[in-house]
Backbone as CSV, one residue per row, in Angstrom:
resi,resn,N_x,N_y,N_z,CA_x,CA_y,CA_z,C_x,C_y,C_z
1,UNK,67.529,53.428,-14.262,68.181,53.691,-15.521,69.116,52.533,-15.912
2,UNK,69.862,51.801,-14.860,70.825,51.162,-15.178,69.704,49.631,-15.475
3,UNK,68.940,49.453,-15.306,68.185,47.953,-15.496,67.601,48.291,-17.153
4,UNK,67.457,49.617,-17.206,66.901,49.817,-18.631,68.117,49.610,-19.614
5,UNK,69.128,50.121,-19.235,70.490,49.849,-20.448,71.063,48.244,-20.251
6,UNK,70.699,47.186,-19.159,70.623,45.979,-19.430,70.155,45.747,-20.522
7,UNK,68.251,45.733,-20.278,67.011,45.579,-21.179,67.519,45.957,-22.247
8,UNK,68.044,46.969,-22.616,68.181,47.406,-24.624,69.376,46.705,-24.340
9,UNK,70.676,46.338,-23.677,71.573,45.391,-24.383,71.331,43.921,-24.730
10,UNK,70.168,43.379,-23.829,69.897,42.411,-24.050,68.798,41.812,-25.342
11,UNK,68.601,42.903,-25.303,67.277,43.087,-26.545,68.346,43.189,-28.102
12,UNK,69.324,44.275,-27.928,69.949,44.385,-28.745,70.922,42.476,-29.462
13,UNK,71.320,42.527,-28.234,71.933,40.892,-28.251,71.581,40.117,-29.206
14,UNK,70.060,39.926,-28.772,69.135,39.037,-29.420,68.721,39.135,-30.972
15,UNK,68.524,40.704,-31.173,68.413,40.595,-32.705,69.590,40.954,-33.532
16,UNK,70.908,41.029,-32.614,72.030,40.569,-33.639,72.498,38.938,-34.038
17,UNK,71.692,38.125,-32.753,72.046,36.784,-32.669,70.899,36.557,-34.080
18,UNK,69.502,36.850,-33.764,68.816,35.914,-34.475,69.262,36.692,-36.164
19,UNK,69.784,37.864,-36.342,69.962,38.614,-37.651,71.275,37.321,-38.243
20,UNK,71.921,37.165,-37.445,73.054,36.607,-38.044,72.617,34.786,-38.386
21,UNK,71.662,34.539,-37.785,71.258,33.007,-37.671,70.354,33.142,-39.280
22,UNK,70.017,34.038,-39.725,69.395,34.489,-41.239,70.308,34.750,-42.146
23,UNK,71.453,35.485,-41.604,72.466,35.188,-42.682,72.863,33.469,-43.003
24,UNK,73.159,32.778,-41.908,73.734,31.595,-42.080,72.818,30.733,-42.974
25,UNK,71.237,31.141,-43.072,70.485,30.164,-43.566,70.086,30.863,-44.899
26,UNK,71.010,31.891,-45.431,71.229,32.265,-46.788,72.102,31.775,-47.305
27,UNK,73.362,31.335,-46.599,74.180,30.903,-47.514,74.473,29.590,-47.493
28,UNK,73.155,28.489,-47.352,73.360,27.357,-47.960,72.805,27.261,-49.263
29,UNK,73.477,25.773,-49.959,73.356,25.738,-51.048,71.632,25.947,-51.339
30,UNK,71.602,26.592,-52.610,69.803,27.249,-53.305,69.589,25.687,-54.387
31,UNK,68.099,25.675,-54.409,67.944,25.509,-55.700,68.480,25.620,-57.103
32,UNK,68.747,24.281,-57.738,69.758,24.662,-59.236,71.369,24.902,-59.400
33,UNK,71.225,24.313,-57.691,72.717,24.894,-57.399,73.345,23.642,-56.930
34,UNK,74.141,23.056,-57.258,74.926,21.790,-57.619,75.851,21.856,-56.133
35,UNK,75.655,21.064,-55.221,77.105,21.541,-54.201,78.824,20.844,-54.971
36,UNK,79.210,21.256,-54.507,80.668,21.006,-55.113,81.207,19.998,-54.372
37,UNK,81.803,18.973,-55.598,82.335,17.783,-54.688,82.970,17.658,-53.582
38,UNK,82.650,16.782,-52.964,83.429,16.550,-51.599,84.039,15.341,-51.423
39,UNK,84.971,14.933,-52.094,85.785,13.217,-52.189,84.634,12.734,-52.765
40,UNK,84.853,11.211,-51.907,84.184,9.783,-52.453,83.298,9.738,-51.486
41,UNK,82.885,10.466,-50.260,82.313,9.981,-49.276,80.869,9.654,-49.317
42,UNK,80.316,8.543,-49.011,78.885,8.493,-49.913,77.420,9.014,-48.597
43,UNK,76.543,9.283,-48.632,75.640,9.714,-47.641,75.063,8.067,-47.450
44,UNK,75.108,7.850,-45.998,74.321,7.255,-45.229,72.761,7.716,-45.599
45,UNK,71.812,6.445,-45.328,70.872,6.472,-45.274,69.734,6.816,-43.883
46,UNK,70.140,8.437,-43.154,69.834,8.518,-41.785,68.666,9.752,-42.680
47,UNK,67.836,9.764,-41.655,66.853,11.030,-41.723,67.035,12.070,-41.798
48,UNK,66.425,13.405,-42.022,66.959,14.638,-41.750,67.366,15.001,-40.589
49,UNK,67.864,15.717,-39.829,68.177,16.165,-39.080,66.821,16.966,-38.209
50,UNK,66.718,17.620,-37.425,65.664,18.232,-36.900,65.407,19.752,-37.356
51,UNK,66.450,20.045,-38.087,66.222,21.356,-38.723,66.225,21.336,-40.485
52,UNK,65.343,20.350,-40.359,64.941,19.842,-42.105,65.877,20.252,-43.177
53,UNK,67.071,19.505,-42.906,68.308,18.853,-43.544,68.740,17.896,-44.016
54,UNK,68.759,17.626,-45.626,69.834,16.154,-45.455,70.864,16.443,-45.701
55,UNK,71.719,15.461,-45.906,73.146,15.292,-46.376,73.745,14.410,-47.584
56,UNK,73.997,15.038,-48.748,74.335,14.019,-49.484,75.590,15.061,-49.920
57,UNK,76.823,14.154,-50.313,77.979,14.303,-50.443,78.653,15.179,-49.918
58,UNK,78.618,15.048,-48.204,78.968,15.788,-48.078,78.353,17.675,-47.330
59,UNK,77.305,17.663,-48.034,76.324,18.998,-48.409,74.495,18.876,-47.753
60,UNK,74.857,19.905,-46.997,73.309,20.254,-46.665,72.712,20.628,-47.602
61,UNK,71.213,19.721,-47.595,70.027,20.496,-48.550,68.853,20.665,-47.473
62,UNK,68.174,21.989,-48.153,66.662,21.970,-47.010,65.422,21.055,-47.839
63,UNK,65.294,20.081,-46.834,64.223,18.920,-47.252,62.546,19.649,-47.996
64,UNK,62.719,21.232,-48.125,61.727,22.193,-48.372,61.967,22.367,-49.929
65,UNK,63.251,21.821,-50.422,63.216,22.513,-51.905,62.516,21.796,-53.188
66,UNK,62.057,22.659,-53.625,61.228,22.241,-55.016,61.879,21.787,-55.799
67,UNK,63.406,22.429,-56.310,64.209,22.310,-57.345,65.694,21.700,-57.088
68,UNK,66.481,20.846,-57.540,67.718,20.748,-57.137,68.401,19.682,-58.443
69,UNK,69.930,20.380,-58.392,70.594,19.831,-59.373,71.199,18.897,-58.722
70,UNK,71.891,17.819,-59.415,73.295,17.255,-58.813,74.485,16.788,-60.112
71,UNK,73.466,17.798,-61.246,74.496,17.045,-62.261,76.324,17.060,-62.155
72,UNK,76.878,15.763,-63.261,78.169,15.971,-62.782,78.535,15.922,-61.388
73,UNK,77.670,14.992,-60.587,78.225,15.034,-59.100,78.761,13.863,-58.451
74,UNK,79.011,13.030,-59.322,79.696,11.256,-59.465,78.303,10.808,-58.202
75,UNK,77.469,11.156,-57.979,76.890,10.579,-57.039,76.040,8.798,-57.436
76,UNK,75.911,8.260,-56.624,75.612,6.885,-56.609,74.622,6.382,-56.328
77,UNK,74.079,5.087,-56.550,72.480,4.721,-56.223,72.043,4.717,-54.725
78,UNK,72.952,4.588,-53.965,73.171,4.692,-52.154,73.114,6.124,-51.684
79,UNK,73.413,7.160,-52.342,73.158,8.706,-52.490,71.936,9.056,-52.950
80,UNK,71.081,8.307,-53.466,69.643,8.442,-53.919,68.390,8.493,-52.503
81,UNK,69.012,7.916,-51.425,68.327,7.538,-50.472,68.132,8.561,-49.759
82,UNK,68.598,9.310,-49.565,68.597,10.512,-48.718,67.189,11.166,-49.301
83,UNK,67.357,11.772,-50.928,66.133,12.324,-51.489,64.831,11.784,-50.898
84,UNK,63.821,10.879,-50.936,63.089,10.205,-50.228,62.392,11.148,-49.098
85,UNK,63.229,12.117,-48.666,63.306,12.698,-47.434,62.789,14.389,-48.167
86,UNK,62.709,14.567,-49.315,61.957,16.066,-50.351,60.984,15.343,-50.642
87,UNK,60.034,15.592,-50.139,58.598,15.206,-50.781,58.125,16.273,-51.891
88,UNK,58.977,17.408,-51.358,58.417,18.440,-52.346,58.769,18.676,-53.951
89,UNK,60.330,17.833,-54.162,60.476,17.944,-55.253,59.972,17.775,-56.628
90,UNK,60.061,18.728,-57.482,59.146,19.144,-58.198,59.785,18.490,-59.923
91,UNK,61.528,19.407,-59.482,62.017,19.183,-60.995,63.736,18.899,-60.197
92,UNK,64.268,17.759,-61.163,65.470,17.369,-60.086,65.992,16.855,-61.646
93,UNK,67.836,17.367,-61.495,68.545,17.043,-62.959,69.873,15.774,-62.081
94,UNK,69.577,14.599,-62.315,70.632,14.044,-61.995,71.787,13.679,-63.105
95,UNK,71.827,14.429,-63.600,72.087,14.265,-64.922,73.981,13.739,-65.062
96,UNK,74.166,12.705,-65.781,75.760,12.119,-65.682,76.469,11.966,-64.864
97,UNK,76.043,10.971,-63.989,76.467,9.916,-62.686,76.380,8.877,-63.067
98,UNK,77.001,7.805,-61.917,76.833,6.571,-62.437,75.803,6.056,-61.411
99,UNK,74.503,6.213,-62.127,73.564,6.004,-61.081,72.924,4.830,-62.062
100,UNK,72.339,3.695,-61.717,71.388,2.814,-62.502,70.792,2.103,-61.684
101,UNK,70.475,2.415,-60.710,68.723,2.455,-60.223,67.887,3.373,-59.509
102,UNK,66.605,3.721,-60.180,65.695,4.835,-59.620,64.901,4.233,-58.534
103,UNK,64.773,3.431,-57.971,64.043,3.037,-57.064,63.710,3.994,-55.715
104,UNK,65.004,4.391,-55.033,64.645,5.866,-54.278,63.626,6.796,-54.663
105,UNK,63.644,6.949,-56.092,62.628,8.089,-57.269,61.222,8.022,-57.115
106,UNK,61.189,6.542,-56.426,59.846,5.979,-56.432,58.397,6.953,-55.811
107,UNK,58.945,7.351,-55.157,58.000,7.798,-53.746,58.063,9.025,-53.942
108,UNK,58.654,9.821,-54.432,58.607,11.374,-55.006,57.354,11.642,-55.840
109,UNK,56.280,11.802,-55.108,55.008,12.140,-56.027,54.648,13.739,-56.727
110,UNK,55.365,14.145,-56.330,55.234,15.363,-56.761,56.429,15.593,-57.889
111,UNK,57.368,14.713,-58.287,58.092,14.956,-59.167,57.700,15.159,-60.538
112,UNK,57.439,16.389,-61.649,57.066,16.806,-62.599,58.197,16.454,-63.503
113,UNK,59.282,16.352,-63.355,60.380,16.987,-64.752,62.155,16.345,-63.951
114,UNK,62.585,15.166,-64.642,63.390,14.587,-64.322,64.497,14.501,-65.166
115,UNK,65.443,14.911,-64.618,66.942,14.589,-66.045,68.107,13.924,-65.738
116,UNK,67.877,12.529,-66.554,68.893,11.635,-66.131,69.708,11.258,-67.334
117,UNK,70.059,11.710,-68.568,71.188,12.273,-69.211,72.603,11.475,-68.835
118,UNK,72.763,10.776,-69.682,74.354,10.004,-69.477,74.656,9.179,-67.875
119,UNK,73.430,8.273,-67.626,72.986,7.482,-66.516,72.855,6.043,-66.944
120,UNK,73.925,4.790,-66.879,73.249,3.494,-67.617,72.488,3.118,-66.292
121,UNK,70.947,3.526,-66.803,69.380,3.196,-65.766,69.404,2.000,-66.205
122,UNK,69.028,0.782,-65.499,68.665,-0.155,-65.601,66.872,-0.714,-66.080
123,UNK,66.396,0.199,-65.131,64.783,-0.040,-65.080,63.933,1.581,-65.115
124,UNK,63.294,1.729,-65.816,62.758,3.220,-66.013,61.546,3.129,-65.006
125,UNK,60.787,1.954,-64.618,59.550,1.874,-63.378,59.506,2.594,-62.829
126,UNK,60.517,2.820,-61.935,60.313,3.897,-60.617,59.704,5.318,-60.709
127,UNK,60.164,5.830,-61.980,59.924,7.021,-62.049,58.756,6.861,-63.049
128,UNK,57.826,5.898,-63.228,56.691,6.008,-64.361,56.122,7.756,-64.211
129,UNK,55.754,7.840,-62.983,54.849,8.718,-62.512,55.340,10.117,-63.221
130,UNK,56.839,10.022,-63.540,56.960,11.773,-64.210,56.776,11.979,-65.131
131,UNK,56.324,13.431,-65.257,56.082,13.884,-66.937,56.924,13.715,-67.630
132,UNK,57.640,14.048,-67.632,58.870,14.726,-68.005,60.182,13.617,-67.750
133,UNK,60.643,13.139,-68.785,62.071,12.608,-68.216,62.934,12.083,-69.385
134,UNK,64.188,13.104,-69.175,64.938,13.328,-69.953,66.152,12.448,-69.901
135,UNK,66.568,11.666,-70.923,67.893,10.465,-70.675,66.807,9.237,-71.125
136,UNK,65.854,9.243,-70.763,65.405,7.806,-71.242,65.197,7.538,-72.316
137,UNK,65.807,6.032,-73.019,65.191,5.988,-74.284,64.099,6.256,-74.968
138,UNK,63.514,5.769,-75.985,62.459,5.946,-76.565,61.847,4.581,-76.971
């Protein structure tokens, strides 16, 4: 009897550990969801992490998301590098930074729908490939 009330505490253990390891991976930042500044500190150009993460300003993103904002996020052309690392992105608003070069943008093939809105871009090339892209002249 007593090896069986181990067994259910240990059993129990486990799916309060892994229940709570599902909360934690709800409450990072979603899709469309802007993380909130964090100083001046700019993201290094390192890989994801092993639990398909980057880091830009500061802020975990999962290298899985389709969608992501950063408008209004003073972020910089050295903060672009990290992205590289979402192959999946689909639709991305960088919208009013002082960003003026897309070259990071380059390699995002799956990017459909781009918004770069109050950005002095230097060169529009990088991003030929999107449908969609909002801020560029005409």
């Amino acid at each position: 009897m007593k090896k069986l009330n181990t067994m259910t505490i240990t059993l129990c253990t486990l799916i309060i550990v892994l229940f709570l390891f599902q909360g934690c991976q709800l409450l990072l930042p979603s899709a469309h969801t802007a993380a909130p500044a964090a100083g001046n500190d700019s993201s290094s150009d390192i890989p994801p992490d092993l639990s398909g993460y980057i880091t830009i300003k500061g802020e975990r993103y999962s290298t899985a998301l389709t969608e992501l904002s950063f408008e209004f996020m003073d972020l910089h052309d050295e903060d672009l590098y990290q992205l590289r690392y979402m192959p999946n992105l689909t639709w991305l608003d960088l919208s009013y930074n002082p960003i003026t070069d897309l070259t990071p943008l380059a390699g995002l093939v799956n990017l459909r729908t781009l918004h770069m809105k109050g950005n002095p871009i230097r060169d529009w090339t990088p991003v030929s490939h999107v449908d969609v892209v909002l801020g560029r002249p005409d």
